[in-house]
Structure formats: structure tokens, C-alpha cells
N, C-alpha and C positions, 0 to 999 in steps of 0.2 A: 504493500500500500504506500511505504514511503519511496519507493522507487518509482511509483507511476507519478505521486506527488512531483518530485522532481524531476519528472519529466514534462510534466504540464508546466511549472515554474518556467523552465526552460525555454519551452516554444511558445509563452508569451513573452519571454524576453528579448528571444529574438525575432518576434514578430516587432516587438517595440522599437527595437533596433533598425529594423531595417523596413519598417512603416516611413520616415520621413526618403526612403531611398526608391520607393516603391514609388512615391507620389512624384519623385521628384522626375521617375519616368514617363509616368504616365501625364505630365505637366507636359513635360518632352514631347512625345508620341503626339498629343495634341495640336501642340505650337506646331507641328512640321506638318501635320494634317493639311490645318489652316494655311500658312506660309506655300504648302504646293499648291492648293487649291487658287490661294492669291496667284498665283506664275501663271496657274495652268488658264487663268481668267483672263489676265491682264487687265484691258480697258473696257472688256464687253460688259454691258450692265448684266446685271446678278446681286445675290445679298454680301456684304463685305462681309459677312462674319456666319461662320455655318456652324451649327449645333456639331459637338462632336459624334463621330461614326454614323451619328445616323444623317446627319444633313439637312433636308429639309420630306424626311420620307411621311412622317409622320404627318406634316400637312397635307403631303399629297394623295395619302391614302382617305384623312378624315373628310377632305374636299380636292375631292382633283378636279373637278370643273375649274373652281378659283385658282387654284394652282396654277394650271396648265393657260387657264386666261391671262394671268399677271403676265408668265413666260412670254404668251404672243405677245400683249400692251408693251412692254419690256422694250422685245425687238424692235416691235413697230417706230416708240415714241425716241429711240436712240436713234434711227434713222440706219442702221446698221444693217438690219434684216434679222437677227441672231443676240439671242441671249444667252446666259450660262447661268450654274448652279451645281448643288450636289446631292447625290445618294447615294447611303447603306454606303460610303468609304468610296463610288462613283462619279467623276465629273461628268457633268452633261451637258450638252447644248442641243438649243431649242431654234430650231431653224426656220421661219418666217419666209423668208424671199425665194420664190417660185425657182429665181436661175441657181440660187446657191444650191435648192435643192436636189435640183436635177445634176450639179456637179458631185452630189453623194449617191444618188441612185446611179450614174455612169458608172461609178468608179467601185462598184461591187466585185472584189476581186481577193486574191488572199491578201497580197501584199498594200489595200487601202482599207474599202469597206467590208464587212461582215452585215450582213443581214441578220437580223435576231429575233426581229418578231414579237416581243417583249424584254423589258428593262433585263428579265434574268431569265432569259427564255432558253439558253442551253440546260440551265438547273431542271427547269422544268419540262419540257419537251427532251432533251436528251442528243445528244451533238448529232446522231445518225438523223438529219430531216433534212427535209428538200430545200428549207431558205438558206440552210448554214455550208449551201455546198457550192462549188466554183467550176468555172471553165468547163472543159469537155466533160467532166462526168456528171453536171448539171444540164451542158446540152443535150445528151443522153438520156438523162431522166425525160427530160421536158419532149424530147422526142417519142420515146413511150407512151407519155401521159396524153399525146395527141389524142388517138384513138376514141376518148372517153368525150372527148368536145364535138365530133364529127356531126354533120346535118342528122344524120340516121340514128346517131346516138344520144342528140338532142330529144331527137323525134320522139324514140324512146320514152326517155323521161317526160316529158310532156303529159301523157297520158296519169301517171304514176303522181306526179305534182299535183294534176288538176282533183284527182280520187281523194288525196291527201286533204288538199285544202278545202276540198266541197264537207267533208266529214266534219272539218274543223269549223267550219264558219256554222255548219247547224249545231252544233253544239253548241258555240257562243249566244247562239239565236234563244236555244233550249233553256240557257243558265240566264238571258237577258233579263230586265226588269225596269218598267217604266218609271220604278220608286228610288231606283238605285245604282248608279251606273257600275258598270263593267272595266275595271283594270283589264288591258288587253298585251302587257308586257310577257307578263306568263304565259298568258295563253296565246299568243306570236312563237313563244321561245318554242313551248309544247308543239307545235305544229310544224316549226319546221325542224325541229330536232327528231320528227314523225319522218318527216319529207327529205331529209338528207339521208339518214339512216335506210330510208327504203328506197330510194334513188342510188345511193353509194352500194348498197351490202345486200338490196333487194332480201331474196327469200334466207338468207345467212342465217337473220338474227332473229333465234327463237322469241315466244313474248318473254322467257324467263331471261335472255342474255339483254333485252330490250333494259327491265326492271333496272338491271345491275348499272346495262351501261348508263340509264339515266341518272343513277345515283353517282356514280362515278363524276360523271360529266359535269354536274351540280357540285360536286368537291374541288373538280376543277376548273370552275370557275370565279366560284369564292377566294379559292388559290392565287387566281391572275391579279386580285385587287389588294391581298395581303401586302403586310410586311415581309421579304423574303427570307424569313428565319427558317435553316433547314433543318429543324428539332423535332424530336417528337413531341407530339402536342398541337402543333402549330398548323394555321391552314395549309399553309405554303407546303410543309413536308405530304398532307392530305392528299394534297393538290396533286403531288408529283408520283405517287403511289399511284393513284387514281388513274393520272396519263400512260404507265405501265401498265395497267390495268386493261383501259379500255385499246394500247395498241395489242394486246396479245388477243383480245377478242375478238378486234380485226383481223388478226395474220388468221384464224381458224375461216375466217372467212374468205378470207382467201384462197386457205388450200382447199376447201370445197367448191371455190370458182373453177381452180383447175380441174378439179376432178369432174364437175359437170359439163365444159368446154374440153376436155378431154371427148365426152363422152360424144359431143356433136353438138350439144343442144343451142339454141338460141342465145344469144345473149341478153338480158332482162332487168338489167342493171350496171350501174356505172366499172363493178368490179370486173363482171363477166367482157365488157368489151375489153378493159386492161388486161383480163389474163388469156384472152385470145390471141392475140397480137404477142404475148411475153410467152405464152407456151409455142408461138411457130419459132420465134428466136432463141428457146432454147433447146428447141428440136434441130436446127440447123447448126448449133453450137457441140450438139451430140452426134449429127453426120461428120461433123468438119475434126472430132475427136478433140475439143477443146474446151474447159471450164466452161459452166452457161454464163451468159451476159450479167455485169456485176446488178444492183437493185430488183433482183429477180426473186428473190428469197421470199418468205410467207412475211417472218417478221417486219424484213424492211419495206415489204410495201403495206403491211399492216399500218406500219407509223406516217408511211404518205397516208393511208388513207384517212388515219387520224388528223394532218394535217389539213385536208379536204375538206374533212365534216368540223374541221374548228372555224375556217374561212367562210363555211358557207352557212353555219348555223349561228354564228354570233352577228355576222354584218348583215345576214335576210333579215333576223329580227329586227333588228337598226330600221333598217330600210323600212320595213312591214308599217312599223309605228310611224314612221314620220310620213309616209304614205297616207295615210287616215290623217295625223294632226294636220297637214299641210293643203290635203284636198277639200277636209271640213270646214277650213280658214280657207277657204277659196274657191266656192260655190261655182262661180262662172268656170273654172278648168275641173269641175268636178259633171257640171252637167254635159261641158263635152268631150269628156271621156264615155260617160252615161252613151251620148248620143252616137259616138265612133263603135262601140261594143254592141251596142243594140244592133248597129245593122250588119254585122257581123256573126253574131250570137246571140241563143236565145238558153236563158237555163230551162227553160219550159220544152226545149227541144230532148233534152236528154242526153245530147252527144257532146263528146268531147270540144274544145276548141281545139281546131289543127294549123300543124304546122305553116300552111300559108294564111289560114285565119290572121294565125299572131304577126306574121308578117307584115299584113293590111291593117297593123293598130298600131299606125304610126303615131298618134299623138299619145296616147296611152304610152307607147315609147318615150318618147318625150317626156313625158311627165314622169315616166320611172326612173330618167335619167338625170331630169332637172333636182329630185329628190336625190340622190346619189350625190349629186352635187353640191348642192346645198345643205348635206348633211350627209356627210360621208362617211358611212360607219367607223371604220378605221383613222380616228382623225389623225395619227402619227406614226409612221414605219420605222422604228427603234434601229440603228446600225451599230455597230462599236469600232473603231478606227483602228484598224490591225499595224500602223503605224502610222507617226507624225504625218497630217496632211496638209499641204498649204490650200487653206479654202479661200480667201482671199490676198492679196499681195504685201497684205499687214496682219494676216494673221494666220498661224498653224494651229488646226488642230492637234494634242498633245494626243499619243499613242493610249486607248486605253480608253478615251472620253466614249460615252455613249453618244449616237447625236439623233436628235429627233427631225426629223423632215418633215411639215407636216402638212398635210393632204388638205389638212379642212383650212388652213391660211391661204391658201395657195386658192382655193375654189371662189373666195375674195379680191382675189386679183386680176385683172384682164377684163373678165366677162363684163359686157353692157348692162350695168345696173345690177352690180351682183349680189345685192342682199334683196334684189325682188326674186320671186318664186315665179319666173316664168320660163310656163317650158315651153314656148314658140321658139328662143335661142337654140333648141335642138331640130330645127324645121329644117327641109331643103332652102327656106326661104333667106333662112342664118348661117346657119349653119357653124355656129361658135364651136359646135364641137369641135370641126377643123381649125377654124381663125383660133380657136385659145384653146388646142389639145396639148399644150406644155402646162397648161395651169389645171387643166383635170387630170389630178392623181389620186383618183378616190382607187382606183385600181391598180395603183405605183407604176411604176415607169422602169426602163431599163431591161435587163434580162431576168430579174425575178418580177417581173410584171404578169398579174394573176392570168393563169393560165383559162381559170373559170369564168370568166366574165358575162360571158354570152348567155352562159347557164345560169349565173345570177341574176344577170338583167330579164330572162324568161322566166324566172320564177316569178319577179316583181311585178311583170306585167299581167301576168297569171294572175297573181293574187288582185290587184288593183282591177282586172275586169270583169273578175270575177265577186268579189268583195261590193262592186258598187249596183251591179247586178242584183244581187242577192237583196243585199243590206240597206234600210236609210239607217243615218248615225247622225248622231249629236255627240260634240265635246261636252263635258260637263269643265263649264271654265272655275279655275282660280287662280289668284295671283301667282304666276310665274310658273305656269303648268306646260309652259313652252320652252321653257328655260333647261338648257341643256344636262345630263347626269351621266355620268362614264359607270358604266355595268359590267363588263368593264369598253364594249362599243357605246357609241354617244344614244340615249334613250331619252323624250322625252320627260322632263323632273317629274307628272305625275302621272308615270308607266301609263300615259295613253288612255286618260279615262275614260270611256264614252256608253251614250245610253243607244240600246241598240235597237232595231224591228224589222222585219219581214217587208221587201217589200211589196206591194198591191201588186203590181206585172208579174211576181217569181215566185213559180212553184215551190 
């Protein structure tokens, strides 16, 4: 007993000891924190003085609207184009001006930009993904990935969209209530997390791998808005579990694409065209007696394909909502979309809309794209500078800095009157899409420029012709229920609320 005694005397003695020696590090460690962040800033505006380790993460998670607004105001009112700041021990800059930014989407390469897709998106998606890869073995992939976009395999999905979404919109109709209105964020999410999964993995995913994967997918998206702590405990570690999760449940779907594209059959979903196309290349890779083609494996396109259904299920939702907020609030381009669809399609018909239907809903186009624009889900495409870059002729970005480029500044810039909501700018008449297609990057620019687009934008227009068809709706207004909320894509602040009904013309 008197030995353990003097043993505890001991090691608070020399904690006491070497208590002023400990702080005097940790003073250190600070001061050089601060002092590189001052270097790595110089004269860009930003805050002079950053919380230690963690920076400014904690604001940006409690409010990253205001966050991320200050970053643009920043840029803007320094005349610069570009602000800085810091996170979790990360420099970053916030990029504003439409030409700087297209000088970081160029320069996607190893030895400049890295794509990342999130502030800590290797932690959490896992370094084997489509954005984190360069040069020819990303031209490779992306040549694979063609197949899944082609006319026929649009066509496809088309059908498979429209079933998805007809389902969803009666339901909403089912749960509506003239005394109450209707949040439509979850039930967006719900639907097209329905619509991706059975478009990407078709018959794969049993209802019981459905349950899982949704739960998973909810883990991982509370993940994306966290603090990046990789603990147990923490959403962030939840999060990253979760994306293991849901890629292994894709690769099982995938080895039974093969096996059914083996057998002959049809293709019937997004996987089944990719693995038709990747079983002739690695049949010809086994005549020729040589390794099959690399990205061919169960796993690694499991994790593309988790890529896919991340792209297309977090920014449809974006889009879905601001669809409704922006059409409600604008009655005259809402009844002639009404009147473009109508003569087009009737839901009273019973038949699908087809492929050259949608074609002939140019303004509804328009209007899906003016929305995209004006609210671009994705409003920042994260990079990390794999070394010093001169962005402009007075200043280097430092090796290591994150940098935001960002989509939704950029959609303010150029276009004729760009904070009005009109989609005639997408007419033959305008045609801004061409005159200002450097300032539309709701779908990035460069060689990781979304392979998807086409497929996104026919969902929207699906939804939107279908949606206005079916449904009248009222916003139920309140102060600043237009006002934007990162989910972690940009969501209307009061998740879209509206009062719903049936209407008179629609079965």
C-alpha cells in the first residue's frame, strides 16, 4: 500500500513538473497553427484569427448557409473573386469568379487539382472512386460508363422513372390535407432514393436489402454535415461504415448483372447495360490470354455505382423542391408548362410519356434547367491542391489548401438578369445556354464533368410534367421559407411546404 502510495506521489509530481512544459507546447503548436494559416492567407480576406484545430468548422456545420454566404460576400466585396479560411487543421478557399474557376476544374490532374467531392470525402467514400482518379485510367472508366447514358438506355429508364414517380405523387395526394400542409423534402428524398435504386440496381435489391440500404444511406448523410471526427461514437465514423456498407450491397448486384447478361437477357436497368459492355471486354481480355480490363471487378464498380446513386439522389431532391417552390412563385411559367404537357400528354391516357414526347417539352426543359441554374444543387465542387498553384499572378495556392469553386456564384454571373427565374434564357430564341455555358457549372466543367446529366435533367422534366398534371399546390408561406439550407445539397429552409389536391382534369 505504501508502495503504490509513492507511486501516485510520484506521477503527480511529475505531472506538476512538467505541466508548465506541456502548455508551453501546446502555446507553440498553436502560435505556428495561426502564423501558417497567416502565410498561407496573405492578403485574401478571411478571419485574422482562427479558433485552434478546429477553425471555423463549428460555425459551418451549426449554419452553413451563413457560413458559406459570408465566404461569397467576402470574395465579392474584396473585388478579388476569392476568399480564405480554415478547417479541422485545413486551409481553404472559396472561389467566386466564374474564370478562376474554370482555371481549377482544367487543371484536374495529379500533379495540380484533386477532385474530392467533399471537404473529407477520401475518409468517407474511400480513395478507390471515380472523382479521385486521373488521366487515362479515368478516360477508361468514363468510357465504360458511356453505355449506361445511350438514347436506348435512357429510353429504358424513362418508363421505370415515370412508375416510380406516378406511385409517389399518389401517395402524397393520399397523406395531403386541406388543414395542414405537407413537408415535401422527405418525401422528394423517399422517391427518388425509390427511383435511383431501381433505375441503377433494377431487380438486385431485394425489399429486405432496400430497408438496410435506406438506413445506411440516412447514416450517410447525417455523416456528410458532421464534424469529421473518425471515433466511435460519432456520425462521421457512422457515416463511413454505412458507405462500406451500402458499396458491398452494390458489388452483389452487380455480380448478378453478370450473371443475368451472361445468360442473354435484356438489359432492364442502368447496371445491366454497364455489365454488358464490361462482360464483352472481359471476354476479349480472356481470348487475347490477358488480365481482364482494370475497374471491372464486383467491388469497384459496386463503389461507382454508389457514386451514381449519391449524384443522383441528393441533387434530384435539390432540384425536385425548388421545382415546386419556384413554379408556385410563378404562376405564368407554371401554366405554360401546364399548357406544353397537356398537349403532349394526358394522365387520363394511361401511357407512359415517351421518348420523343419529352423531347417536344421544350419549355418544361427550360424551366428544368433554369431551376438547375438558379439553384444548383451542388453549390460547391471541393478540390485539394496536390501542389502549390499559381491561381492568379499575385497569388499561389499553398499545397494542401482545399479550394471551393463554386457552381451557385458562378450561375450569378453573365446570364441576362440573373437573379430573375426565367426560363425563356434556355429558348432557341436565347439561347444563354451557349452565350454563358462557362458560367453554368451546376454540372462542373472539365473532364470530371457529370457524366449523368441528361439523365438528371429527364428525370426533372418527368417529374415537373408530371407533378403539374396530376397536382394543384399551394406554398404555405413564412418568413424566409425560401431562404436557402444545405442538407447537405441546397433545400429550400422550410423543406418545401405545401398544401396539396387532385386535380379536376387527372385521373
Amino acid at each position: 500500500m505504501n508502495a503504490i502510495q509513492v507511486d501516485g506521489d510520484t506521477i503527480r509530481r511529475t505531472l506538476a513538473a512538467s505541466g508548465p512544459y506541456l502548455l508551453c507546447c501546446l502555446v507553440l503548436l498553436v502560435l505556428l497553427e495561426q502564423l501558417s494559416y497567416l502565410w498561407k492567407k496573405g492578403p485574401l480576406p478571411g478571419p485574422h484569427f482562427i479558433v485552434p484545430f478546429l477553425g471555423s468548422a463549428v460555425p459551418m456545420v451549426i449554419n452553413p448557409t451563413r457560413f458559406w454566404n459570408r465566404q461569397a460576400a467576402l470574395a465579392k466585396s474584396s473585388g478579388l473573386g476569392f476568399s480564405a479560411d480554415y478547417l479541422v487543421g485545413r486551409f481553404i478557399l472559396f472561389i467566386r469568379s466564374t474564370d478562376l474557376s474554370h482555371k481549377i476544374f482544367a487543371n484536374v490532374r495529379p500533379d495540380a487539382f484533386h477532385l474530392i467531392g467533399h471537404p473529407f470525402g477520401k475518409k468517407l467514400f474511400g480513395e478507390h472512386n471515380l472523382i479521385y482518379m486521373f488521366d487515362q485510367q479515368h478516360k477508361d472508366l468514363r468510357r465504360r460508363i458511356a453505355p449506361n447514358f445511350t438514347p436506348r438506355a435512357l429510353s429504358t429508364y424513362l418508363a421505370i422513372q415515370q412508375h416510380v414517380i406516378l406511385s409517389h405523387l399518389r401517395r402524397w395526394l393520399a397523406l395531403s390535407s386541406r388543414s395542414k400542409p405537407l413537408s415535401l423534402r422527405l418525401l422528394c428524398r423517399d422517391l427518388n432514393l425509390e427511383s435511383s435504386q431501381t433505375v441503377f440496381a433494377g431487380p438486385y435489391l431485394t425489399p429486405t436489402a432496400r430497408d438496410q440500404f435506406n438506413r445506411d444511406y440516412n447514416l450517410f448523410n447525417v455523416g456528410l454535415m458532421a464534424i469529421p471526427f473518425d471515433l466511435p461514437g460519432f456520425a462521421f465514423r457512422r457515416a463511413r461504415l454505412a458507405v462500406a456498407r451500402l458499396i458491398q450491397t452494390l458489388s452483389g448486384c452487380v455480380s448478378q448483372s453478370k450473371d443475368r447478361m451472361r445468360a442473354g437477357e435484356e438489359p432492364s436497368c442502368l447496371v445491366d447495360f454497364w455489365m454488358q459492355d464490361t462482360l464483352r471486354e472481359i471476354a476479349e481480355a480472356e481470348d487475347s490470354g490477358v488480365p481482364p480490363p482494370p475497374e471491372t471487378g464486383d467491388l469497384e464498380i459496386g463503389g461507382h455505382l454508389f457514386d451514381f446513386l449519391f449524384a443522383a439522389q441528393d441533387a434530384s431532391t435539390s432540384s425536385l423542391l425548388w421545382a415546386v417552390a419556384l413554379l408556385e412563385s410563378h404562376p405564368e411559367v407554371l401554366e405554360m408548362v401546364r399548357a406544353e404537357v397537356a398537349a403532349l400528354w394526358s394522365p387520363e391516357s394511361g401511357a407512359p410519356i415517351g421518348a420523343e414526347q419529352l423531347r417536344e417539352m421544350r419549355y418544361t426543359e427550360a424551366v428544368a434547367r433554369e431551376v438547375v441554374r438558379i439553384r444548383p444543387p451542388a453549390t460547391m465542387v471541393p478540390h485539394i491542391a496536390g501542389e502549390a498553384f499559381p491561381l492568379t499572378d499575385w497569388y499561389t495556392i499553398p499545397k494542401g489548401a482545399i479550394v471551393f469553386p463554386s457552381a451557385y456564384e458562378s450561375s450569378f454571373q453573365g446570364f441576362t438578369d440573373p437573379e430573375r427565374f426565367d426560363p425563356d434564357r434556355f429558348l432557341d430564341e436565347r439561347q444563354e445556354d451557349r452565350v454563358y455555358k462557362r458560367n453554368f457549372l451546376a454540372f462542373g466543367a472539365g473532364p470530371h464533368q457529370c457524366v449523368g446529366q441528361r439523365y438528371a435533367i429527364n428525370h426533372l422534366v418527368l417529374f415537373i410534367a408530371m407533378f403539374v398534371s396530376l397536382i394543384d399546390f399551394k406554398r404555405h408561406r413564412t418568413d424566409g421559407c425560401d431562404d436557402i439550407a444545405y442538407v447537405p445539397t441546397i433545400v429550400p429552409k422550410d423543406d418545401c411546404q405545401v398544401y396539396l389536391s387532385r386535380r379536376c382534369n387527372s385521373s
